[in-house]
Backbone as JSON, one array per atom type, in Angstrom:
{
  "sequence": "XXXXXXXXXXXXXXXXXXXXXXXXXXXXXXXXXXXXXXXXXXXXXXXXXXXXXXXXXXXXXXXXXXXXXXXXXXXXXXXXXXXXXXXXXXXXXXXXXXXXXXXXX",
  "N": [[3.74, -2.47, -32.99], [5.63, -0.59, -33.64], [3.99, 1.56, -32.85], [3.38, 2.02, -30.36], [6.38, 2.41, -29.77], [6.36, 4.86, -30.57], [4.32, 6.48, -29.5], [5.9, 6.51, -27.14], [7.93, 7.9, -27.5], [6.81, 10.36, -27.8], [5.84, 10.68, -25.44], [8.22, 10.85, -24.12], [9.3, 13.37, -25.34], [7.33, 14.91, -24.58], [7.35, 14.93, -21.69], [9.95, 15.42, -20.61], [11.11, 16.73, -18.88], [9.8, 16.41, -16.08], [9.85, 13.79, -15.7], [12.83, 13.75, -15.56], [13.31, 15.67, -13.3], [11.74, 14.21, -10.95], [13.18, 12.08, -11.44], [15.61, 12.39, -10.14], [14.47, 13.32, -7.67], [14.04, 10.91, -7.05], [16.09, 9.18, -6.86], [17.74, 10.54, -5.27], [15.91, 9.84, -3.21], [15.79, 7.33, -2.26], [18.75, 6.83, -1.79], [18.5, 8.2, 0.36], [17.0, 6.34, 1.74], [19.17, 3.74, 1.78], [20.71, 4.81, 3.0], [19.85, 4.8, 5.43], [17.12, 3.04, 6.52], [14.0, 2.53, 6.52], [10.24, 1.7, 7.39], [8.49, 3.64, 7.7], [10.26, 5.49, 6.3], [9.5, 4.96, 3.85], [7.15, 5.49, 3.28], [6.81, 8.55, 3.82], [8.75, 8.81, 1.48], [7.14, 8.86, -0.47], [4.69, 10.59, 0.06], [6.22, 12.88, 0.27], [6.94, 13.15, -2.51], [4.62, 13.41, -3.89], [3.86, 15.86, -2.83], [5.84, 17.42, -4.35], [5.8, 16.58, -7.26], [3.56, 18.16, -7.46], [4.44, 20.41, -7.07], [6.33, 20.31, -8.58], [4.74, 20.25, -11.61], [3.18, 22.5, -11.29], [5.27, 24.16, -12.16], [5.71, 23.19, -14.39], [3.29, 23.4, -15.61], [2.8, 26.54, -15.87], [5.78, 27.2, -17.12], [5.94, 25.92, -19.77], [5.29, 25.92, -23.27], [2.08, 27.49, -23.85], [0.84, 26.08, -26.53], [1.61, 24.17, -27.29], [0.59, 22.22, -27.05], [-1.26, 21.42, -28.59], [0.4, 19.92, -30.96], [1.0, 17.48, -29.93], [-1.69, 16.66, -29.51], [-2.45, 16.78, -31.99], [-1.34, 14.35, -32.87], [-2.93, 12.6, -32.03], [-2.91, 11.96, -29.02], [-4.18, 12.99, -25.73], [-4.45, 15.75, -23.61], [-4.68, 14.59, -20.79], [-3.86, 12.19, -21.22], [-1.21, 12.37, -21.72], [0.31, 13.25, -19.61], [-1.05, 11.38, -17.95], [0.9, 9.05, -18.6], [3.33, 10.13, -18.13], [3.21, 10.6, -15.24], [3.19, 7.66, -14.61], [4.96, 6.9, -14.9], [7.16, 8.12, -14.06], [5.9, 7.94, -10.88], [6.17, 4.92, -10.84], [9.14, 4.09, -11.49], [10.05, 5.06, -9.05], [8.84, 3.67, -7.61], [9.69, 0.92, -7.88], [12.23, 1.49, -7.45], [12.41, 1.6, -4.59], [11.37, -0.47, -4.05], [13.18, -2.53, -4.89], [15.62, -1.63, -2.44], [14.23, -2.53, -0.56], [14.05, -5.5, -1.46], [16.95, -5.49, -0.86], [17.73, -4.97, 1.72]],
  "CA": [[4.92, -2.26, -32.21], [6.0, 1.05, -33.96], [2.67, 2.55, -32.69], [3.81, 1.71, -29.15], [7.76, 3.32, -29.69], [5.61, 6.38, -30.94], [3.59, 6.93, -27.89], [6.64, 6.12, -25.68], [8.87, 8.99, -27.67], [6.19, 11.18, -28.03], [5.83, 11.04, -23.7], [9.43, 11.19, -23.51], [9.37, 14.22, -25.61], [6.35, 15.91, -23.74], [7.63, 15.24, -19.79], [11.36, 14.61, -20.22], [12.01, 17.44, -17.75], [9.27, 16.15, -15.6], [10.08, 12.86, -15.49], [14.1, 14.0, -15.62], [13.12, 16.12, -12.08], [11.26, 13.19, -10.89], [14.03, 10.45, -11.51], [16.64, 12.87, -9.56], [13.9, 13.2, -6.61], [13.59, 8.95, -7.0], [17.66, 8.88, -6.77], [17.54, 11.16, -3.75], [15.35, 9.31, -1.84], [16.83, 5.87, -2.45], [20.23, 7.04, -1.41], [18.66, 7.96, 1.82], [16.8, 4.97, 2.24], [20.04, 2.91, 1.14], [21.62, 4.8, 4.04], [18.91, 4.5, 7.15], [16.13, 1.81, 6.15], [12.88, 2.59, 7.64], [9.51, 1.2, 7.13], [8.18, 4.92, 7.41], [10.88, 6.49, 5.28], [9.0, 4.59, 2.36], [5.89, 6.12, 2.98], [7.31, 9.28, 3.68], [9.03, 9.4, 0.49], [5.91, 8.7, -1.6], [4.38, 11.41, 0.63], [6.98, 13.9, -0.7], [6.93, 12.61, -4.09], [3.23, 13.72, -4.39], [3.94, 17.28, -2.95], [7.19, 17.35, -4.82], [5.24, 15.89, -8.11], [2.67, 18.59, -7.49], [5.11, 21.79, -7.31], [7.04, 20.12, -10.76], [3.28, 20.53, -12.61], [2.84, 23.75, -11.38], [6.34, 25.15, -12.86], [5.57, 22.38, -15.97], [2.3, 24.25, -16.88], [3.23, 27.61, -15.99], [6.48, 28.01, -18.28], [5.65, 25.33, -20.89], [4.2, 27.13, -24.34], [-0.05, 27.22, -23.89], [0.0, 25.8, -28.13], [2.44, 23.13, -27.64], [-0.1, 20.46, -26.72], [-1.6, 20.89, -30.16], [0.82, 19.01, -31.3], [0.15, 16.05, -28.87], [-3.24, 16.38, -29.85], [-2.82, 16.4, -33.56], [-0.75, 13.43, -33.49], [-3.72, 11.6, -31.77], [-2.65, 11.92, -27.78], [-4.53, 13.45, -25.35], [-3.2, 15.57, -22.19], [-4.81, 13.77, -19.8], [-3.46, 10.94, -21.42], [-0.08, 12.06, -21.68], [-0.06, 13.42, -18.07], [-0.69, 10.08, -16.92], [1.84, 8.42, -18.47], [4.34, 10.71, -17.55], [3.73, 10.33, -13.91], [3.19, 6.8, -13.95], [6.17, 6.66, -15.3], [8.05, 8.65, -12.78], [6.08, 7.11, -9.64], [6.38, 3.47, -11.25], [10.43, 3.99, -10.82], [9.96, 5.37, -7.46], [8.22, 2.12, -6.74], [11.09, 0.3, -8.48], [13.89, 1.58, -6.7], [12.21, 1.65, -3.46], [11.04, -1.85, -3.86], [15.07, -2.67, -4.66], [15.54, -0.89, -1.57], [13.21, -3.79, 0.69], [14.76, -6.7, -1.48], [18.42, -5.8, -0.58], [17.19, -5.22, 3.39]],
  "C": [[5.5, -0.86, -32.45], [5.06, 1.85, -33.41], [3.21, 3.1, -30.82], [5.06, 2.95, -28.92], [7.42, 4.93, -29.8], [5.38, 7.24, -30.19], [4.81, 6.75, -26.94], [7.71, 7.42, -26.06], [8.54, 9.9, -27.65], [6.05, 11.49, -26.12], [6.5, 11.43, -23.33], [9.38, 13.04, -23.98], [8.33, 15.67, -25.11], [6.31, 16.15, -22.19], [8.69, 15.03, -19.42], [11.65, 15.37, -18.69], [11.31, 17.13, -16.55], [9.68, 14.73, -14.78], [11.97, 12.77, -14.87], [14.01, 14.7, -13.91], [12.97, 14.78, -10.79], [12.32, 11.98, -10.67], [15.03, 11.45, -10.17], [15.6, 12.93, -7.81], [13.99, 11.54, -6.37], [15.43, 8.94, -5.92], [17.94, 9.03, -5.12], [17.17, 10.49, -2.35], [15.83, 8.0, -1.61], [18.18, 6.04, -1.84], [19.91, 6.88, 0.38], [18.14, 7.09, 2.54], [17.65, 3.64, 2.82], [21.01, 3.43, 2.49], [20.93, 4.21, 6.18], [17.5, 4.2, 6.65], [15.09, 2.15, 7.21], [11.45, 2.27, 6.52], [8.73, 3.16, 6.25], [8.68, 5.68, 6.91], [9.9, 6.27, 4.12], [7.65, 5.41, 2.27], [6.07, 7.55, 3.1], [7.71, 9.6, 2.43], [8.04, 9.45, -0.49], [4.63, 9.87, -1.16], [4.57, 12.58, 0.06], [6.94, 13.87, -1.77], [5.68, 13.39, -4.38], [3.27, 15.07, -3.9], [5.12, 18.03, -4.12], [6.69, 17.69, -6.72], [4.37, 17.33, -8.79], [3.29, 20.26, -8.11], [5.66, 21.71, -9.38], [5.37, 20.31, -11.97], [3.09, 21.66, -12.6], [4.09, 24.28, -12.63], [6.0, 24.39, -14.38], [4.33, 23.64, -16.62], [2.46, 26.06, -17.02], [4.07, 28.31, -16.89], [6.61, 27.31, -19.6], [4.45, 26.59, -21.85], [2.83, 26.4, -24.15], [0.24, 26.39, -25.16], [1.22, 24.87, -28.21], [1.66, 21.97, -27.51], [-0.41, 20.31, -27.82], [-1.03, 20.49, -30.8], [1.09, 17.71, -31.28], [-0.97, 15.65, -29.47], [-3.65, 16.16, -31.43], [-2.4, 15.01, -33.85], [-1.34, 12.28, -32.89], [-3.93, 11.21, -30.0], [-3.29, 13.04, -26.86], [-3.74, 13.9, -24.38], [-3.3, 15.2, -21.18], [-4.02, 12.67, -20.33], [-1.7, 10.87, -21.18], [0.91, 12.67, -20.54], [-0.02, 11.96, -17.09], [0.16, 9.03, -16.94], [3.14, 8.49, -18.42], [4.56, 10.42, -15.99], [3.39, 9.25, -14.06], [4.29, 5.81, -14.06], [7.06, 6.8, -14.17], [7.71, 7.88, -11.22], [6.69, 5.43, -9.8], [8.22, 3.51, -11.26], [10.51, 4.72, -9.69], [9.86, 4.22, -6.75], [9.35, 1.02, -6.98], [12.53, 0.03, -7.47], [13.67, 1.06, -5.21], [11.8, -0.39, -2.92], [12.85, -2.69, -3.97], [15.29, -2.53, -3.2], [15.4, -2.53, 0.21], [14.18, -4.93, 0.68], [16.04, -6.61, -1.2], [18.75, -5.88, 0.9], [17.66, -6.32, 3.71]]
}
């Protein structure tokens, strides 16, 4: 169970601003869902999300330090690994809200 909290502080601490971008794009789109309900907003926003997603990686690897992963990597985490559970983090409350979203419809 501690191994778990590890890996989940150690993600937070390697994509907060990622995921922190990410939640404020989620918010965004929910609001405008929450105001004009469309089948095709939803896919739309998951549309954007993935160009959106794509720009936040660029600026992530661009002004993040090159020799910070080695610390990821010493402590046993790969960056594919911790890449994917950054965004599946961020889409997985996309899907969340948006699924909210249906059930209050």
């Amino acid at each position: 169970m501690a191994k778990i909290w590890r890996n989940i502080g150690l993600v937070w601490m390697y994509g907060k601003w990622i995921i922190l971008a990410g939640g404020l794009f989620n918010l965004t789109c929910t609001a405008f869902q929450a105001e004009a309900f469309s089948y095709t907003g939803l896919v739309a926003a998951f549309i954007l999300k993935t160009l959106f997603t794509a720009v936040v990686l660029y600026l992530h690897r661009k002004f993040s330090d090159r020799d910070a992963i080695f610390f990821y990597i010493n402590l046993g985490l790969s960056r594919k690994r911790l890449m994917a559970a950054t965004l599946s983090i961020d889409f997985g409350f996309l899907l969340l809200l948006e699924m909210l979203i249906v059930l209050c419809r």
